[in-house]
Each structure stands twice: as structure tokens, then as C-alpha cells.
DSSP file (Angstrom, degrees, kcal/mol; ACC not computed):
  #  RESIDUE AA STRUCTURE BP1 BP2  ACC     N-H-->O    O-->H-N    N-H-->O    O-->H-N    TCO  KAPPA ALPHA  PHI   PSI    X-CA   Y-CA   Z-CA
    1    1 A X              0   0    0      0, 0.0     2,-0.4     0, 0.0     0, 0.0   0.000 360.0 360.0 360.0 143.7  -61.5  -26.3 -132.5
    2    2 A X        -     0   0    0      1,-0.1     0, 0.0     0, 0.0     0, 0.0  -0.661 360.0-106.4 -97.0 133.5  -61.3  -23.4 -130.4
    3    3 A X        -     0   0    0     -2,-0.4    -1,-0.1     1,-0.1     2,-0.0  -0.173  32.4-111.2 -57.7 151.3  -60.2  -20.0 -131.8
    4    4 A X        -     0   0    0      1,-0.1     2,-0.1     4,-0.1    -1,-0.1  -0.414  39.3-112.2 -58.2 159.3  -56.8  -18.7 -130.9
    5    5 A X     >  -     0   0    0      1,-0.1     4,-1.3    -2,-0.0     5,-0.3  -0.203  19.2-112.1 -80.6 174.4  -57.1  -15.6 -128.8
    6    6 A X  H >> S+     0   0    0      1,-0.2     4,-2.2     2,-0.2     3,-0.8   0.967 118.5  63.1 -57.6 -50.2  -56.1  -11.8 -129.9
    7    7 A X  H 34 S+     0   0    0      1,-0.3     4,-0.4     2,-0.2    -1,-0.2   0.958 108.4  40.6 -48.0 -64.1  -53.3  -11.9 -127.5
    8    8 A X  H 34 S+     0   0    0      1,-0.2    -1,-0.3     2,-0.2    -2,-0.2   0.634 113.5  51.4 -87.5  10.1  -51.6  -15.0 -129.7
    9    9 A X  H << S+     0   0    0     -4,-1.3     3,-0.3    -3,-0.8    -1,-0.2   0.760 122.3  28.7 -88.9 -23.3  -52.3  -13.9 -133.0
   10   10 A X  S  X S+     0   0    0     -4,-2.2     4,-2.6    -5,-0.3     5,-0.4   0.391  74.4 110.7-110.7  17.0  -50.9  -10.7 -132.4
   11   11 A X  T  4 S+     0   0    0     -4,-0.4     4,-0.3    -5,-0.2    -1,-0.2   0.515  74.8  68.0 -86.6  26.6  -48.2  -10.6 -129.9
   12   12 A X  T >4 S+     0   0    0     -3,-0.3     3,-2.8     2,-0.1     4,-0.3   0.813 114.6  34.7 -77.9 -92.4  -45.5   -9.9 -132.6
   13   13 A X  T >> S+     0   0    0      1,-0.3     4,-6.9     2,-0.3     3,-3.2   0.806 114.0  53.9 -38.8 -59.7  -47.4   -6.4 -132.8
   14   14 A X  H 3X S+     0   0    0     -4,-2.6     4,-2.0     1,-0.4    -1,-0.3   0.866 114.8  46.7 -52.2 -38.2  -48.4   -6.3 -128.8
   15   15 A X  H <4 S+     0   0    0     -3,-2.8    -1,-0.4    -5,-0.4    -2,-0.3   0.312 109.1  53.0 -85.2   3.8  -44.1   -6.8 -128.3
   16   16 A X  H <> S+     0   0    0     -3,-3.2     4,-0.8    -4,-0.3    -2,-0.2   0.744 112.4  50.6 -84.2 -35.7  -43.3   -4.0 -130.9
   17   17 A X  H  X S+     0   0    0     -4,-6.9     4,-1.3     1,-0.2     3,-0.4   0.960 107.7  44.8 -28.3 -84.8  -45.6   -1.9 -128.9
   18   18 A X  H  < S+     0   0    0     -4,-2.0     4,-0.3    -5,-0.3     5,-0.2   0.609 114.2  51.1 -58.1 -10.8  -44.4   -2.3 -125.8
   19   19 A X  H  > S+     0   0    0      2,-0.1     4,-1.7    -5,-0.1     5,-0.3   0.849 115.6  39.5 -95.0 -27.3  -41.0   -1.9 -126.8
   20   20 A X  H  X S+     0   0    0     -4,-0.8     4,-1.8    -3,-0.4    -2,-0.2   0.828 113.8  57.5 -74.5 -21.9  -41.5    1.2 -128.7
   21   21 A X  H  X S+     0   0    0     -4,-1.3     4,-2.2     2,-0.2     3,-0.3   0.984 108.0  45.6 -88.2 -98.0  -43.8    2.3 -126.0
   22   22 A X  H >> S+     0   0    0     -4,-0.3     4,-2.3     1,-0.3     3,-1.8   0.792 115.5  45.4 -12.9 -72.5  -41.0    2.0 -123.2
   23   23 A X  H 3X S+     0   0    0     -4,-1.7     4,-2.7     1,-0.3     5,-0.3   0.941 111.1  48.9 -66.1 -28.8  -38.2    3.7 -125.2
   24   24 A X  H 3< S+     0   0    0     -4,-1.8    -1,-0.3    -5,-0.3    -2,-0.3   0.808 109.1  58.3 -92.7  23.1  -40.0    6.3 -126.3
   25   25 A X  H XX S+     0   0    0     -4,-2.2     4,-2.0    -3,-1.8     3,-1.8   0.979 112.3  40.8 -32.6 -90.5  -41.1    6.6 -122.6
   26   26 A X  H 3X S+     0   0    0     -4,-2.3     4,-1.4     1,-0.3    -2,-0.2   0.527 103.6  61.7 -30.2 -43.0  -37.8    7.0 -121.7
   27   27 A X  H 3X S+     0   0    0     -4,-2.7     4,-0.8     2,-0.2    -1,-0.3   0.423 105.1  51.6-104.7  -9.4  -36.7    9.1 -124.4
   28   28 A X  H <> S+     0   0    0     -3,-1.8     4,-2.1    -5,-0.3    -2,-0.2   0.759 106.9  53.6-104.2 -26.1  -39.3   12.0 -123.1
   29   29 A X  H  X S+     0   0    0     -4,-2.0     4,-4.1     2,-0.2     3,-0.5   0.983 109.6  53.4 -66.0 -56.0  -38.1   11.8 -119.4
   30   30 A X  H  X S+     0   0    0     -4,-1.4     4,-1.3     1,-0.3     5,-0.3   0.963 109.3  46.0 -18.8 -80.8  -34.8   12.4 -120.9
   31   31 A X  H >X S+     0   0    0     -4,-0.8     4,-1.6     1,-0.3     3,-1.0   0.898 110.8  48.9 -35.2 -54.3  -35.8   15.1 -122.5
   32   32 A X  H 3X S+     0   0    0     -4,-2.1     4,-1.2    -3,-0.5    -1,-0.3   0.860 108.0  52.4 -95.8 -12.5  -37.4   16.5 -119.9
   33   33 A X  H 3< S+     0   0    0     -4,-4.1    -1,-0.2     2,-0.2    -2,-0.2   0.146 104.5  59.1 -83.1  22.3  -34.7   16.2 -117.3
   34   34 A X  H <X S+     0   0    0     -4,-1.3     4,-1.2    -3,-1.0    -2,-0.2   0.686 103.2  52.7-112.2 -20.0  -32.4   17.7 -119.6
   35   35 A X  H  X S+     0   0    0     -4,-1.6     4,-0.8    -5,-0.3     3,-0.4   0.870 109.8  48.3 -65.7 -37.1  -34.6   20.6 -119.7
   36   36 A X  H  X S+     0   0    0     -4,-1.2     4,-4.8     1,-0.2     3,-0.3   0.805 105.1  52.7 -31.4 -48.4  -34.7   20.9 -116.3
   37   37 A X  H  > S+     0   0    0      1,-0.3     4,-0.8     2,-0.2    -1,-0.2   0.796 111.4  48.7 -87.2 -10.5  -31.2   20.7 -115.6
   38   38 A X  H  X S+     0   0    0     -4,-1.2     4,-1.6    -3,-0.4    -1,-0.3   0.763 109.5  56.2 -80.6 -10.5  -30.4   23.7 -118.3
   39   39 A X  H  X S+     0   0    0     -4,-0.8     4,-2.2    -3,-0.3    -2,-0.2   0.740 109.9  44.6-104.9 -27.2  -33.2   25.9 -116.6
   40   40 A X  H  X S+     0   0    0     -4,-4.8     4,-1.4     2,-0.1     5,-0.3   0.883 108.4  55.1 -86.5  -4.3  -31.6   25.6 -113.3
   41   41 A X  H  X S+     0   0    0     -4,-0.8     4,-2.1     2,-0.2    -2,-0.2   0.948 109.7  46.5 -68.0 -52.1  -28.3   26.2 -114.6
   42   42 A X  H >X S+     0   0    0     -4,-1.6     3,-1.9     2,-0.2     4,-1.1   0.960 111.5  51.8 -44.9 -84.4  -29.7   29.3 -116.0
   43   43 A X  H >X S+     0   0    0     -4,-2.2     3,-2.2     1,-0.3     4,-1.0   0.655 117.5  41.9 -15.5 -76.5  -31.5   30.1 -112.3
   44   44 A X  H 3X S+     0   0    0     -4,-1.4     4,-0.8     1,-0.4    -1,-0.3   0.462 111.5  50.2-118.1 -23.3  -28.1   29.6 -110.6
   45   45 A X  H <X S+     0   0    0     -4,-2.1     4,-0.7    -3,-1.9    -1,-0.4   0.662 112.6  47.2 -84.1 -14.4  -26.0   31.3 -113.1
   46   46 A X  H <X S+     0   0    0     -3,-2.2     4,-2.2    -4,-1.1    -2,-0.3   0.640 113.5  54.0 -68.8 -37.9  -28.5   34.5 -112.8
   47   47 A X  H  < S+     0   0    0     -4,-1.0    -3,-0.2    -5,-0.4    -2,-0.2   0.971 110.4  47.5 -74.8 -56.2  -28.2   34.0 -108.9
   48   48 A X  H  < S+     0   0    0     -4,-0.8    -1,-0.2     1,-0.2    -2,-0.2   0.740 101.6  55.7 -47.6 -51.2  -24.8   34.2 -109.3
   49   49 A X  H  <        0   0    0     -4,-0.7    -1,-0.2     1,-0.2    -2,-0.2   0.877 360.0 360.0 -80.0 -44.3  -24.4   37.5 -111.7
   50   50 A X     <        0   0    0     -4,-2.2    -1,-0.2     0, 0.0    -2,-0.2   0.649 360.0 360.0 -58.4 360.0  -26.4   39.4 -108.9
């Protein structure tokens, strides 16, 4: 009988991954487009006060 491969013993793990993988993907673009959008605020409120 031939063994199963890695892929189907473990693809509980290999999907927990990729789902943890993704969000916290996601959760660092967040992040960094919310820094962005306070650092122009800053820029454009500085523009602004000269």
C-alpha cells in the first residue's frame, strides 16, 4: 500500500497556516496604511499651520 503523502496527513496544519498566514497578512497592511494615513495628516496639517 502506498504511503499517504505530507500534503494529506497534514492539511489540518497546512489550512491553519494559510489562514493565519493571510490575516495576519492583512492585519500588517492595515497597520501600515494606517500609519500612513496619520503621517500625511500630520504633513498636511503642518502645510497648513505655515
Amino acid at each position: 500500500m502506498k504511503k499517504p503523502s505530507w500534503l494529506r496527513k497534514n492539511w489540518l496544519w497546512v489550512a491553519g497556516a494559510a489562514f493565519v498566514g493571510i490575516h495576519f497578512g492583512t492585519w500588517l497592511m492595515q497597520q501600515a496604511m494606517k500609519s500612513s494615513a496619520r503621517s500625511e495628516k500630520v504633513i498636511q496639517k503642518r502645510s497648513l499651520d505655515e
